[in-house]
N, CA, C and O of each residue as an XYZ file, in Angstrom:
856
protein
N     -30.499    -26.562      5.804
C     -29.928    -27.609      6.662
C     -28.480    -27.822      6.278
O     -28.194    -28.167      5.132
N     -27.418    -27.594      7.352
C     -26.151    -27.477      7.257
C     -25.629    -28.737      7.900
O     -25.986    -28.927      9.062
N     -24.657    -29.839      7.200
C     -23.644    -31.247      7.577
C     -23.156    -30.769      9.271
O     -22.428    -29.850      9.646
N     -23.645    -31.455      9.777
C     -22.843    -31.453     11.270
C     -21.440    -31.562     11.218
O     -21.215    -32.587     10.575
N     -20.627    -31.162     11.480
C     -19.191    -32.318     12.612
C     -19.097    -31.992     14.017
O     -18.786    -30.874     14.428
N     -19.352    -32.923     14.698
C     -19.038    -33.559     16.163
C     -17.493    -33.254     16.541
O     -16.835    -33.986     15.801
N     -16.691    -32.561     17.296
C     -15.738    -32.432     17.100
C     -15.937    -33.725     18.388
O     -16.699    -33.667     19.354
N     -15.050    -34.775     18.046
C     -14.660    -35.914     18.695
C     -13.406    -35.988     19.345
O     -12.371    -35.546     18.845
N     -13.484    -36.593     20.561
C     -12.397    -36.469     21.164
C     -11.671    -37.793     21.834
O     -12.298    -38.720     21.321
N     -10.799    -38.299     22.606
C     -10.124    -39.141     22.658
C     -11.336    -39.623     24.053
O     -11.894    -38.928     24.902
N     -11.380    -41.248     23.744
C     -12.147    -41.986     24.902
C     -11.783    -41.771     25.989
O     -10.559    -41.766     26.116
N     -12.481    -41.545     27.042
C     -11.676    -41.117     28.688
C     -11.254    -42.515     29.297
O     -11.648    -43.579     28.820
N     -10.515    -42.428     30.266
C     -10.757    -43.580     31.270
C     -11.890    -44.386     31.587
O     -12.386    -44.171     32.693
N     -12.433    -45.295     30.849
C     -13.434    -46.074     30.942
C     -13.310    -48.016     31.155
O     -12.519    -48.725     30.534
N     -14.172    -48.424     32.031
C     -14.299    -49.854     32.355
C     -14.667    -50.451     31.158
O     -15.842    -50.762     30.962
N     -13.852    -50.633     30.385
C     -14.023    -51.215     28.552
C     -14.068    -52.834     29.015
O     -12.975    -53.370     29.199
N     -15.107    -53.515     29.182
C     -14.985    -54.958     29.477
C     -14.530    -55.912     27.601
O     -14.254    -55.128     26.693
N     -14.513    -56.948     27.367
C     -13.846    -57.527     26.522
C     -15.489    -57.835     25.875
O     -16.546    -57.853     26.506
N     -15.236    -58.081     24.257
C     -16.638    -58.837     23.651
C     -16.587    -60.082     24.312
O     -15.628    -60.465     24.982
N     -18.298    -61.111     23.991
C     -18.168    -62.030     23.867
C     -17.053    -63.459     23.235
O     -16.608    -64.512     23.692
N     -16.993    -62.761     22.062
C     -15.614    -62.887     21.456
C     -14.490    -63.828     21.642
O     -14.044    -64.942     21.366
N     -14.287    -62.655     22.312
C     -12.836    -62.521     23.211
C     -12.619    -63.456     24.547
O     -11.654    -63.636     25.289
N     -14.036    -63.996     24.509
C     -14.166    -64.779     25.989
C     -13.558    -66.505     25.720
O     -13.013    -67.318     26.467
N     -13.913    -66.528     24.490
C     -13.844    -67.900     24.072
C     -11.881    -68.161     23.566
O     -11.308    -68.972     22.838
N     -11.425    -67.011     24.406
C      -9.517    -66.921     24.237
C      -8.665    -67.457     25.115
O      -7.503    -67.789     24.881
N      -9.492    -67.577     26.559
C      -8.826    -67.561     27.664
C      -7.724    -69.110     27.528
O      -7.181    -69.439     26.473
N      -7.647    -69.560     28.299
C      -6.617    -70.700     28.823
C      -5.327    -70.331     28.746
O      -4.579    -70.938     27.979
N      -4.904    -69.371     29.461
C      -3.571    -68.894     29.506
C      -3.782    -67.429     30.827
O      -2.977    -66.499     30.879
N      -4.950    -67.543     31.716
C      -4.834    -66.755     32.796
C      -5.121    -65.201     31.741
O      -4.965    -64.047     32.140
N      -5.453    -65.520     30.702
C      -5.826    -63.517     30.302
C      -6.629    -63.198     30.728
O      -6.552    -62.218     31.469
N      -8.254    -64.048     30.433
C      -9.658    -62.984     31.309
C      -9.235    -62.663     33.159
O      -9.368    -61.684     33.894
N      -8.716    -63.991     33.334
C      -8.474    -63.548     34.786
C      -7.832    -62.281     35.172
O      -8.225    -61.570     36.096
N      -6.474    -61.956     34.153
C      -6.173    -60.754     34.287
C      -6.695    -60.226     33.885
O      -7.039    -59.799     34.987
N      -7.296    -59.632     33.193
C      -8.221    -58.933     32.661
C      -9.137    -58.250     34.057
O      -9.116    -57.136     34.581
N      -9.611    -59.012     34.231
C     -10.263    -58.987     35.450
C      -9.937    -58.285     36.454
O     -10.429    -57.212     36.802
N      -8.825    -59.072     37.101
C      -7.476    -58.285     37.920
C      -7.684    -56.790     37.656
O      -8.028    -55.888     38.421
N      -7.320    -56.788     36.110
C      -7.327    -55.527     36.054
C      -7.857    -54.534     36.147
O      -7.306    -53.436     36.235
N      -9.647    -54.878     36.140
C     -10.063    -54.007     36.229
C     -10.498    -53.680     37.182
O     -11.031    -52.571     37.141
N     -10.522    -54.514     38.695
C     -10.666    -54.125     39.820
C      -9.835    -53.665     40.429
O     -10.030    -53.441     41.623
N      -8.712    -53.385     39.873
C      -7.705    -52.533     40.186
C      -7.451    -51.227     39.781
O      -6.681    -50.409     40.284
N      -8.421    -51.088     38.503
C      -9.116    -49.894     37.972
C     -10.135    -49.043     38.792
O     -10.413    -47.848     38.693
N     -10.508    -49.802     39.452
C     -11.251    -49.584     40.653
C     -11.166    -48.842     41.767
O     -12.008    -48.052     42.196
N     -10.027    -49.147     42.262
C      -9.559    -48.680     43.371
C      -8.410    -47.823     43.558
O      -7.786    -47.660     44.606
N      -8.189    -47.275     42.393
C      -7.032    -46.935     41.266
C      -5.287    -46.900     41.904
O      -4.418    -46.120     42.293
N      -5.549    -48.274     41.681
C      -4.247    -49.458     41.417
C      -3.911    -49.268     39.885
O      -4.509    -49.940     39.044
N      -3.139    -48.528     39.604
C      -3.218    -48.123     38.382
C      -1.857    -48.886     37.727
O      -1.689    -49.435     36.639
N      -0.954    -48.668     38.896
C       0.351    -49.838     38.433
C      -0.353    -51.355     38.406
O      -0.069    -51.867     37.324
N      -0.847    -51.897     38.896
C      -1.441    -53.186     39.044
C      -2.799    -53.625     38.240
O      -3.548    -54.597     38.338
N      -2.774    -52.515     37.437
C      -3.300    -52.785     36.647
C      -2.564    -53.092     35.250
O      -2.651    -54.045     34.475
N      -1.957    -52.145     35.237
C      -0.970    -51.968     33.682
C      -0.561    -53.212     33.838
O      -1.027    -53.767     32.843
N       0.134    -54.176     34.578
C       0.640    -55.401     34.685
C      -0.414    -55.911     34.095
O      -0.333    -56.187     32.898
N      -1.865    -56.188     34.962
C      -2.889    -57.263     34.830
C      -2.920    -57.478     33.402
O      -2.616    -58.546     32.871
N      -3.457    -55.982     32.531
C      -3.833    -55.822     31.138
C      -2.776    -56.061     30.204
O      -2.882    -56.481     29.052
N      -1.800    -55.761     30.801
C      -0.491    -56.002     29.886
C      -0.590    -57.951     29.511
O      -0.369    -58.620     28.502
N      -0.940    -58.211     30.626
C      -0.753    -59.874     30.832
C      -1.821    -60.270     29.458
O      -1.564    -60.937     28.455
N      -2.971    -59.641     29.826
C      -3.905    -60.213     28.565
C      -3.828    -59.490     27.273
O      -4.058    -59.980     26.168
N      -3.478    -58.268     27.534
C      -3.382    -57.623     25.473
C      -1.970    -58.365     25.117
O      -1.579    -57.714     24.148
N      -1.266    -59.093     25.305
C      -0.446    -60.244     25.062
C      -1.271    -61.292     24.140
O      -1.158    -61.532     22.938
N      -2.043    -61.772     25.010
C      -3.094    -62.676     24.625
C      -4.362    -62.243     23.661
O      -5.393    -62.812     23.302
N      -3.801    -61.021     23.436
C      -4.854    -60.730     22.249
C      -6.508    -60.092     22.425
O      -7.220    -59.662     21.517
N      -6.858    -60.197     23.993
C      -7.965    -59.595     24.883
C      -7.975    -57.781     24.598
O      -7.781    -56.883     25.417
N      -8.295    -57.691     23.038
C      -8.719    -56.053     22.263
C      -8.901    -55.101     23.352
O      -8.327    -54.015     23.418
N      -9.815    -55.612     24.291
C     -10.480    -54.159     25.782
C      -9.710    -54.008     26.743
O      -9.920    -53.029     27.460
N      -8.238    -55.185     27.174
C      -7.301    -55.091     28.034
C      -5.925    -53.701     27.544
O      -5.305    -52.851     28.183
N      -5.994    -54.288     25.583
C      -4.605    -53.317     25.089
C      -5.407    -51.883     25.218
O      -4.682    -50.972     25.616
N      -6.567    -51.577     24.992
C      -7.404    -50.491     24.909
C      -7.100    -49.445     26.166
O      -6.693    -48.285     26.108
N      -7.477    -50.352     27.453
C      -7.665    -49.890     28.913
C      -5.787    -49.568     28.865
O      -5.464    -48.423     29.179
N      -4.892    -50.335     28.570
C      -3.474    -50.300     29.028
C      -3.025    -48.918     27.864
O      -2.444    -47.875     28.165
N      -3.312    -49.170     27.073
C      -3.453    -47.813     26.135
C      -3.663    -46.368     26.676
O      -2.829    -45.481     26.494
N      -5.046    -46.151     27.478
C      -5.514    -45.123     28.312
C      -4.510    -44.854     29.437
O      -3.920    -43.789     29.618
N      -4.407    -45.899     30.119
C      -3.507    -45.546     31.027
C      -1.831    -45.361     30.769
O      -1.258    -44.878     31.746
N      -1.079    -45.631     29.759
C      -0.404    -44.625     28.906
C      -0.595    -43.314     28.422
O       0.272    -42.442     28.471
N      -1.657    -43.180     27.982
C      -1.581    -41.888     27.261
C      -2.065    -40.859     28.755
O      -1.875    -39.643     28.720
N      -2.445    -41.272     29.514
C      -3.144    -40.596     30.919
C      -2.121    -39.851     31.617
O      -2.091    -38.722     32.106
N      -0.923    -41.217     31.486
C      -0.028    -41.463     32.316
C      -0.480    -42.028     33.925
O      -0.092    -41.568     34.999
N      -1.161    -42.855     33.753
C      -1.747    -43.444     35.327
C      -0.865    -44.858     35.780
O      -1.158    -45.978     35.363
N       0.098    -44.613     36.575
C       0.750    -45.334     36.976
C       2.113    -45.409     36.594
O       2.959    -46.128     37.128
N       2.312    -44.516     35.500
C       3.938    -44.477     35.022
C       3.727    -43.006     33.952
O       2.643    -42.507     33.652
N       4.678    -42.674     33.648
C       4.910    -41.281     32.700
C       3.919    -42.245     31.584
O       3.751    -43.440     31.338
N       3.252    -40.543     30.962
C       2.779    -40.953     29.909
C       3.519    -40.966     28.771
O       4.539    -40.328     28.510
N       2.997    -41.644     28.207
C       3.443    -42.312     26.217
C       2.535    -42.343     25.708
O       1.522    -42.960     26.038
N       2.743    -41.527     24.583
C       1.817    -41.424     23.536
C       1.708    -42.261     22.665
O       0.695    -42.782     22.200
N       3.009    -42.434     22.376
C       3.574    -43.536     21.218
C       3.672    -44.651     21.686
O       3.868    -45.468     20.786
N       3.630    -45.095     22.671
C       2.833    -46.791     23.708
C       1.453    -46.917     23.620
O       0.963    -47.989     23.265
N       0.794    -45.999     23.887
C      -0.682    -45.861     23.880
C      -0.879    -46.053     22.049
O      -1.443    -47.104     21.746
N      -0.526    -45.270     21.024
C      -0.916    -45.649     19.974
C      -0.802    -46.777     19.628
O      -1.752    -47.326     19.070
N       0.498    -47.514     19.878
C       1.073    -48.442     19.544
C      -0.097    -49.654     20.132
O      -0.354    -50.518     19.294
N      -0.886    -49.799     21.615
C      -1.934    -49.876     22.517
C      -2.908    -50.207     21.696
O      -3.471    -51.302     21.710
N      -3.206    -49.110     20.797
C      -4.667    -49.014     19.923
C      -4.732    -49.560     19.368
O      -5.670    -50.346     19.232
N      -3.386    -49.436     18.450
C      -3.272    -49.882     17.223
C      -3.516    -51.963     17.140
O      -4.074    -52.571     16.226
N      -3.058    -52.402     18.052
C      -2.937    -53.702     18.548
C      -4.109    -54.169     19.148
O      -4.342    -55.377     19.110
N      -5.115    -53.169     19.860
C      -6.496    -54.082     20.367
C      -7.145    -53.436     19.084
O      -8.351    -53.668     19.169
N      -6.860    -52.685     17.863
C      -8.051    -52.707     17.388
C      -7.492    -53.536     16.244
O      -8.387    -53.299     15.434
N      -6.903    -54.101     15.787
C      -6.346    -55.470     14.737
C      -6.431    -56.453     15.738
O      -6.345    -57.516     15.123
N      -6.531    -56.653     16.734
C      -7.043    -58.142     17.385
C      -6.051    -58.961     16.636
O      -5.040    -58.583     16.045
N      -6.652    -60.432     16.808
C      -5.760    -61.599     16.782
C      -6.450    -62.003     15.057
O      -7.624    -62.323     14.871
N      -5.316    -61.875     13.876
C      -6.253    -62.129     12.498
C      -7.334    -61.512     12.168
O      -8.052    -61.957     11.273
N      -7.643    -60.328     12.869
C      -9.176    -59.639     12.899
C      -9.703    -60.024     13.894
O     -10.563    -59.149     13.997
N      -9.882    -60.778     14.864
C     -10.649    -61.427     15.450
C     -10.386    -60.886     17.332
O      -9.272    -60.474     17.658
N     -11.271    -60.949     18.145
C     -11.362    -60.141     19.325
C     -10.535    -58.682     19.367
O      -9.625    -58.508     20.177
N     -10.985    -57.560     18.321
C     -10.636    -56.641     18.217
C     -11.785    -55.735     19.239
O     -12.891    -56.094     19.643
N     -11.072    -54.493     19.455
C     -11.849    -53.649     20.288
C     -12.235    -52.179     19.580
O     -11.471    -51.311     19.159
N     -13.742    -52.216     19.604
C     -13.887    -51.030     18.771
C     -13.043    -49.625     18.805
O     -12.284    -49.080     18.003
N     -13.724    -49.167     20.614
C     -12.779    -47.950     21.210
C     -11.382    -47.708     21.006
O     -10.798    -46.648     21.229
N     -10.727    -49.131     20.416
C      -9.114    -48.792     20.629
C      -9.216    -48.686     18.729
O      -8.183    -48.244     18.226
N      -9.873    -48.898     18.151
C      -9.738    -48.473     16.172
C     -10.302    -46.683     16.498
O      -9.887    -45.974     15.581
N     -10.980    -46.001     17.382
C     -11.299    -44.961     17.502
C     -10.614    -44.022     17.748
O     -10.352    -42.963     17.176
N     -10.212    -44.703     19.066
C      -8.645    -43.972     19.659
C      -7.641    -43.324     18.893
O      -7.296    -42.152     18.740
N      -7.152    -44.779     18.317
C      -6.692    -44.581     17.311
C      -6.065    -43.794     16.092
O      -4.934    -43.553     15.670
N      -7.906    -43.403     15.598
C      -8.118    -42.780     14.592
C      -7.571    -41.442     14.935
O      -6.603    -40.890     14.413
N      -8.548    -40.875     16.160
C      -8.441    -39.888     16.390
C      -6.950    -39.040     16.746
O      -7.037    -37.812     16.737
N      -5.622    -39.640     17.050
C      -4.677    -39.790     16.973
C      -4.535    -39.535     15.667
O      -4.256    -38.396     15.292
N      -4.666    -40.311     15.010
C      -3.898    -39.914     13.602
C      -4.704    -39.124     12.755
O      -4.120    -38.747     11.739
N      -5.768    -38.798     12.866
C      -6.301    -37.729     12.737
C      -5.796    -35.915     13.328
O      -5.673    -34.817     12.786
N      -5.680    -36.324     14.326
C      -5.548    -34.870     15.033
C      -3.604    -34.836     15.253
O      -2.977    -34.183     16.087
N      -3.050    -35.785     14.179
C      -1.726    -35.486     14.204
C      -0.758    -35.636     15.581
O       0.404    -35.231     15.563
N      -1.299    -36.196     16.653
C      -1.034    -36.631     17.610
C       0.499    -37.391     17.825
O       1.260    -37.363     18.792
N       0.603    -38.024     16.599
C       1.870    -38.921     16.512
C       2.544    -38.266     15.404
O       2.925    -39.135     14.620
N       2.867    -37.037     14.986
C       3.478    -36.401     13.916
C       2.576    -35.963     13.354
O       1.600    -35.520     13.960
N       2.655    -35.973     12.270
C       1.681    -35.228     10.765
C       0.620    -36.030     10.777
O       0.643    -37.213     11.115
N      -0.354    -35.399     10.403
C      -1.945    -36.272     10.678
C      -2.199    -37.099      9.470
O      -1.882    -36.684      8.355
N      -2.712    -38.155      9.636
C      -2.528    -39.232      8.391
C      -3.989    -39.343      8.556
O      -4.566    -40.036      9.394
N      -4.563    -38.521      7.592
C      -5.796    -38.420      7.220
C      -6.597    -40.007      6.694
O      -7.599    -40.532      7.179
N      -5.679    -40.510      5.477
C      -5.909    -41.500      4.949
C      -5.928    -43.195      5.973
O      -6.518    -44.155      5.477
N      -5.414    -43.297      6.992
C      -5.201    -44.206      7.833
C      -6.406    -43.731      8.784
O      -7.358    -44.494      8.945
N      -6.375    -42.490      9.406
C      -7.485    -42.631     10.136
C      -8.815    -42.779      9.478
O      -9.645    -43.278     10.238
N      -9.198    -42.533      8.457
C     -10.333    -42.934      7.592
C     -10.443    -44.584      7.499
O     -11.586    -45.018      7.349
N      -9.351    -45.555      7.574
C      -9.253    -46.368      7.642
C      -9.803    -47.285      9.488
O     -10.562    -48.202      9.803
N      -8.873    -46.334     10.229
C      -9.306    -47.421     11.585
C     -10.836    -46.570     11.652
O     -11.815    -47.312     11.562
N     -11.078    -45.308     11.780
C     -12.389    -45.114     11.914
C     -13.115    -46.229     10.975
O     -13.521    -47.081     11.766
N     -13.409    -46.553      9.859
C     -14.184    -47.780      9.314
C     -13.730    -48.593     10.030
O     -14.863    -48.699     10.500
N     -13.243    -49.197     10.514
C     -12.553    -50.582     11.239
C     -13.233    -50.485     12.655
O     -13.613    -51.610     12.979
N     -13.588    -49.324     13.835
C     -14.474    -48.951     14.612
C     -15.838    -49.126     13.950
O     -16.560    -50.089     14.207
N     -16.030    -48.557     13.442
C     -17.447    -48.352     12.922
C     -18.097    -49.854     12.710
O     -19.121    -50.210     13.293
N     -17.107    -50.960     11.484
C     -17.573    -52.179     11.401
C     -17.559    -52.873     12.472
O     -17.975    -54.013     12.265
N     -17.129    -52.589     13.983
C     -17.860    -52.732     15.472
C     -18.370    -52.633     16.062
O     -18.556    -53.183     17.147
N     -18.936    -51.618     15.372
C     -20.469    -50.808     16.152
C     -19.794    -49.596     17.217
O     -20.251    -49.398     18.343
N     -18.575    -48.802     16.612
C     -18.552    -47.642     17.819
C     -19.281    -46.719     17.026
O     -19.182    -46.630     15.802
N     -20.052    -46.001     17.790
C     -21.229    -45.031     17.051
C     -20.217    -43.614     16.347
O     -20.391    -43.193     15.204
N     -19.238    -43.087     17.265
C     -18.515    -41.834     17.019
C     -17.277    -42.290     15.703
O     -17.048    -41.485     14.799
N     -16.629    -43.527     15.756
C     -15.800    -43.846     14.759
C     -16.698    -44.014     13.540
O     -16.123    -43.866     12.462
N     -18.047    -44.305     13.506
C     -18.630    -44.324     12.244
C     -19.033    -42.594     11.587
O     -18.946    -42.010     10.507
N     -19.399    -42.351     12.683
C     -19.852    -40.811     12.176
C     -18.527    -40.074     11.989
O     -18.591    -39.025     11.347
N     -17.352    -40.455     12.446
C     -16.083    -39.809     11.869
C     -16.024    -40.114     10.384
O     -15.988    -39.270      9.488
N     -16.016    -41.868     10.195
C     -15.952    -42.150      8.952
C     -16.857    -41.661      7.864
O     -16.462    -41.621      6.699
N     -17.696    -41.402      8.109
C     -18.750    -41.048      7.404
C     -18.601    -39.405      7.156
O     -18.848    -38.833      6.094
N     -18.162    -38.819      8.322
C     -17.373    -37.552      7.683
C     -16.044    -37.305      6.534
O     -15.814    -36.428      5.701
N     -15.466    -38.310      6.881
C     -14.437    -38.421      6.001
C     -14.869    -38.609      4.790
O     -14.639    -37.837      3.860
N     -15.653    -39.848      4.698
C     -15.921    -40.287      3.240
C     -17.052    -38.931      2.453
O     -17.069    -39.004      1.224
N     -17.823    -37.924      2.991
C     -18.641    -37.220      2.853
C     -17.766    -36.166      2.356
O     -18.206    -35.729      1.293
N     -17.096    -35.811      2.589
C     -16.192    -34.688      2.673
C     -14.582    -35.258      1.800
O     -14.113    -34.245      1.281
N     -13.813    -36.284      1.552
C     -13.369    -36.325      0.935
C     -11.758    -36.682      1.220
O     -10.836    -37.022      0.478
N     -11.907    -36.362      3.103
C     -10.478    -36.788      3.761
C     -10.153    -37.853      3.779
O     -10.772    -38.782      4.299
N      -8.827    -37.923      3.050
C      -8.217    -39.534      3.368
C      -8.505    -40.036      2.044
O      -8.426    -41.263      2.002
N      -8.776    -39.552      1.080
C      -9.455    -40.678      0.665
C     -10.469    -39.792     -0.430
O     -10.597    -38.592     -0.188
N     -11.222    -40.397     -1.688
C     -12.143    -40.000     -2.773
C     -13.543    -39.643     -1.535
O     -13.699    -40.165     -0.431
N     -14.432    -38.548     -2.239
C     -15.470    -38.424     -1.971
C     -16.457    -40.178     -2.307
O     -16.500    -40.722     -3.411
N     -17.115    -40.710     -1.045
C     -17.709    -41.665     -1.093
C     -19.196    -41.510      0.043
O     -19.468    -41.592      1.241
N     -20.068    -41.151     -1.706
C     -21.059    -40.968     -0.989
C     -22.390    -41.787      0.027
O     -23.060    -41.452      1.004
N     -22.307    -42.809     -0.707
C     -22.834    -44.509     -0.402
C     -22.378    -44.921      1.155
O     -22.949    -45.375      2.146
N     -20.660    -44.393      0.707
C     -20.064    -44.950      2.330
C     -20.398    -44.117      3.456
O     -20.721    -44.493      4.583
N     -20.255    -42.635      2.909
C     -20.779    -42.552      3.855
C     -22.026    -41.812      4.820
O     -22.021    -41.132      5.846
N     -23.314    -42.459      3.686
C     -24.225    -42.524      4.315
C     -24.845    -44.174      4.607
O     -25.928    -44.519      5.080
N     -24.133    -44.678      4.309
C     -24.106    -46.311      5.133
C     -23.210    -46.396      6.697
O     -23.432    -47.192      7.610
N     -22.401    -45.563      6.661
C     -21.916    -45.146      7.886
C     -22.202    -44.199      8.562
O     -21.329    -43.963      9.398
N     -23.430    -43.225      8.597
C     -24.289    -42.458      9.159
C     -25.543    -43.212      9.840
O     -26.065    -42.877     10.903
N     -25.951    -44.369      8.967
C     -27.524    -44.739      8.918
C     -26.923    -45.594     10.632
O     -27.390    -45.409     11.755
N     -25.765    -46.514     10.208
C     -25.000    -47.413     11.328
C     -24.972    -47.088     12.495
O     -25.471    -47.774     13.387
N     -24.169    -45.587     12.742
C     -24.427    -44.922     13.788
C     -25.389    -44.049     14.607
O     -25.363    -43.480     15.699
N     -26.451    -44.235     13.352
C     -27.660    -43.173     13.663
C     -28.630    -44.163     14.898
O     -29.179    -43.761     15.924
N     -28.554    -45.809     14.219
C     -29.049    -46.966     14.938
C     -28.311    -47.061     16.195
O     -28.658    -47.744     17.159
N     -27.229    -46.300     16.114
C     -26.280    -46.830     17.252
C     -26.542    -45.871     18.111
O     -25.698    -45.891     19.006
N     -27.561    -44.785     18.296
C     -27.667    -43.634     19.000
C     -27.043    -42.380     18.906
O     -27.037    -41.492     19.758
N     -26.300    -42.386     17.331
C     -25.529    -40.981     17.560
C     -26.115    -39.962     17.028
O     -25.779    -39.770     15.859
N     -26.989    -39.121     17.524
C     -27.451    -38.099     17.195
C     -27.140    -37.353     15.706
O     -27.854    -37.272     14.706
N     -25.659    -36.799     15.998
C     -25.286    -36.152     14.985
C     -25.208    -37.160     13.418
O     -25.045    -36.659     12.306
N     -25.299    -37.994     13.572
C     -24.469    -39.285     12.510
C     -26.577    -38.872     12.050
O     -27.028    -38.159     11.153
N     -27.093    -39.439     12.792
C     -28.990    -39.009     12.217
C     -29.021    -38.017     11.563
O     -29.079    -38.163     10.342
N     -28.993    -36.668     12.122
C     -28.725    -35.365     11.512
C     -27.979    -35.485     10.069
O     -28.691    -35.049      9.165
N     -27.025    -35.852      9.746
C     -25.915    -36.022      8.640
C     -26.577    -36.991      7.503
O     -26.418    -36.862      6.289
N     -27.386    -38.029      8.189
C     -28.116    -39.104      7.112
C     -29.599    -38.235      6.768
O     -30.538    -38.723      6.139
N     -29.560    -36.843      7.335
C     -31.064    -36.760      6.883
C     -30.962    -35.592      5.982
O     -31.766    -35.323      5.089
N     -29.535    -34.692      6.406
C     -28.939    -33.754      5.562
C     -28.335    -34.395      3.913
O     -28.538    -33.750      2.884
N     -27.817    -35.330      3.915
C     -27.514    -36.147      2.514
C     -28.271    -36.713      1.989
O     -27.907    -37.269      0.953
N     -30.104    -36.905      2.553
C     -30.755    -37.178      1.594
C     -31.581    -35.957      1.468
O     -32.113    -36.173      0.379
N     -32.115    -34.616      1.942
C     -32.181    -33.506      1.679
C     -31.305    -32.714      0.775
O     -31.754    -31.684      0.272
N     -30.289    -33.047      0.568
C     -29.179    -32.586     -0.829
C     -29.689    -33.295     -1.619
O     -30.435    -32.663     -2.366
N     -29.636    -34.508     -1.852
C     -30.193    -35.525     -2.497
C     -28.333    -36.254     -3.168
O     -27.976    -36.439     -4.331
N     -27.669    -36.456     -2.046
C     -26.445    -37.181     -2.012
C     -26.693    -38.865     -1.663
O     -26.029    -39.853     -1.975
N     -27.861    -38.720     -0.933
C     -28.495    -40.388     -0.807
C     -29.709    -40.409     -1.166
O     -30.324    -39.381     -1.450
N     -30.264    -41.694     -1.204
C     -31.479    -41.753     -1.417
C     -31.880    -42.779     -0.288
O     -31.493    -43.947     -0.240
N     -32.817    -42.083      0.720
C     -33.595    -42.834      1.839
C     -34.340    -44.033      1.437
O     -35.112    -44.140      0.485
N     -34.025    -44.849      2.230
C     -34.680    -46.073      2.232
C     -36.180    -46.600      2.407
O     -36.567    -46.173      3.495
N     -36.829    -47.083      2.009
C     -38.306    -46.766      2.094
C     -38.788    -47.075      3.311
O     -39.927    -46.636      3.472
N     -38.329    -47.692      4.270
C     -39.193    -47.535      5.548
C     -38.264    -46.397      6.192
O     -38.953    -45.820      7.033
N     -37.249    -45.960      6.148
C     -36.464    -44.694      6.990
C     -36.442    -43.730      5.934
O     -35.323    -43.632      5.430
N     -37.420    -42.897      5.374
C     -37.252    -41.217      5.315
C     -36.999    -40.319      5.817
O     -37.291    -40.166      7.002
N     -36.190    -39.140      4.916
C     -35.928    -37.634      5.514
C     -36.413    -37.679      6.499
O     -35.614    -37.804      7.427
N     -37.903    -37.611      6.885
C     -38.390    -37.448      8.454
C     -37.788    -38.187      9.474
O     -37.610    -37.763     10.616
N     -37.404    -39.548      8.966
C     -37.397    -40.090     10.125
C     -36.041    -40.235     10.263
O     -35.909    -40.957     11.252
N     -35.064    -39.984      9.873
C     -33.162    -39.566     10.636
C     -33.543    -37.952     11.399
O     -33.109    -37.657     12.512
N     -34.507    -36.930     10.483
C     -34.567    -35.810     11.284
C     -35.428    -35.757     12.788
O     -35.018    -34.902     13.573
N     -36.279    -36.379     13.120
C     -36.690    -36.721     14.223
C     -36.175    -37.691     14.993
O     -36.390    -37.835     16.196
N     -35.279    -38.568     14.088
C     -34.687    -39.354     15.309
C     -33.543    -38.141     15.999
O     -33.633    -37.582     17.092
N     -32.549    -37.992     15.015
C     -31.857    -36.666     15.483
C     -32.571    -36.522     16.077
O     -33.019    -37.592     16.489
N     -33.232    -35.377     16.593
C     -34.128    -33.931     17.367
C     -34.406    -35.385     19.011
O     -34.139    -35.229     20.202
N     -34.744    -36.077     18.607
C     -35.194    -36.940     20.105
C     -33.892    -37.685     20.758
O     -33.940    -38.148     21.897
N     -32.622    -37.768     19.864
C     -31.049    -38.071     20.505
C     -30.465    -36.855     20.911
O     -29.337    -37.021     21.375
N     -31.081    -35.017     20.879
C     -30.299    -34.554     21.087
C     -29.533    -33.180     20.566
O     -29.035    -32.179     21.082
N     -29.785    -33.856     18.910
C     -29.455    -32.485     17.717
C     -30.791    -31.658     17.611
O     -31.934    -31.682     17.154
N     -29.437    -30.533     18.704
C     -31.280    -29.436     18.588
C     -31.547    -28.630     17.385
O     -32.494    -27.857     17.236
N     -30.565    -28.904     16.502
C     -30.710    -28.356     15.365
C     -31.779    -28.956     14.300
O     -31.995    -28.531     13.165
N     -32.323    -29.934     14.887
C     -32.972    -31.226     13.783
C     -34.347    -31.017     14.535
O     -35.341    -31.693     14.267
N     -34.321    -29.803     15.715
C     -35.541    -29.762     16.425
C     -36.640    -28.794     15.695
O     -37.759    -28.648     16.187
């Protein structure tokens, strides 16, 4: 049994609505834009949107800088920017003090500075927003992190981390992240938890997907 990697790729154009969170921000017209915006996502009003979202990732609404992010790096509605869009990520996924951050945009992110996107790849930072996704529950930023920390990028070999960031995403449906928690306790790099054994990350794998776990 051989460690997966998922080669991961940048979030597409997606209707990223805001957490609960984030709801309790408004009084300044952001969810409304927000909103705006995304029915303008809709019909692809793509300039009228960048306004809407622009109005609320102001206000700190993590899934508005995320969406205005995409449509930078897309270029949907104006030339694309890469370095707007990071800049995008970087800002809905630090939220306001930590607080109404957006997972997808710490992923984004990562993967950016991972894949050297903005210059030289900063291994050590994306190991960073990938954990910062992951402690949100994005299933693919954890199983990144958990590659990193497994393997040693960015950062000391951390084996604990990352099969605590495998088990996270394995709950979260990610196939491969199952596969990876069932391969590190088959090395014997973790030690399975007594109601989740070897068997049971390798069959969850095999029923999410990893036909290798079949």
């Amino acid at each position: 049994m051989k460690v997966l990697f998922l080669i991961c790729s940048i979030l597409g154009l997606a209707l990223a609505g805001p957490t609960a969170a984030q709801q309790t921000i408004d009084g300044k017209g952001a969810l409304a834009e927000f909103d705006r915006g995304m029915a303008a996502l809709e019909t692809d009003s793509f300039s009228v949107a960048r306004t809407a979202f622009d109005h609320a990732c102001q206000y700190d609404v993590g899934a508005a800088c995320f969406n205005l992010g995409l449509l930078n790096l897309k270029g949907r509605g104006a030339p694309a920017d890469k370095q707007q869009a990071a800049t995008l990520f970087r800002k809905g996924c630090l939220g306001r003090d930590g607080k109404y951050a957006s997972a997808d945009a710490c992923y984004n992110y990562g993967i950016m500075l991972e894949q050297g996107m903005l210059g030289d790849p900063d291994l050590a930072a994306a190991r960073t927003f990938y954990g910062k996704g992951c402690d949100l529950d994005q299933p693919s930023a954890c199983l990144n992190a958990g590659n990193m920390a497994l393997t040693g990028q960015g950062g000391e070999v951390d084996d604990p981390d990352a099969f605590a960031r495998y088990q996270r995403a394995c709950d979260l449906e990610q196939a491969t992240a199952c596969y990876n928690a069932a391969y590190m306790i088959g090395k014997k790099r973790a030690t399975a938890p007594e109601d989740r054994p070897f068997a049971y990350f390798k069959e969850r794998a095999c029923e999410l997907g990893a036909e290798k776990a079949c």
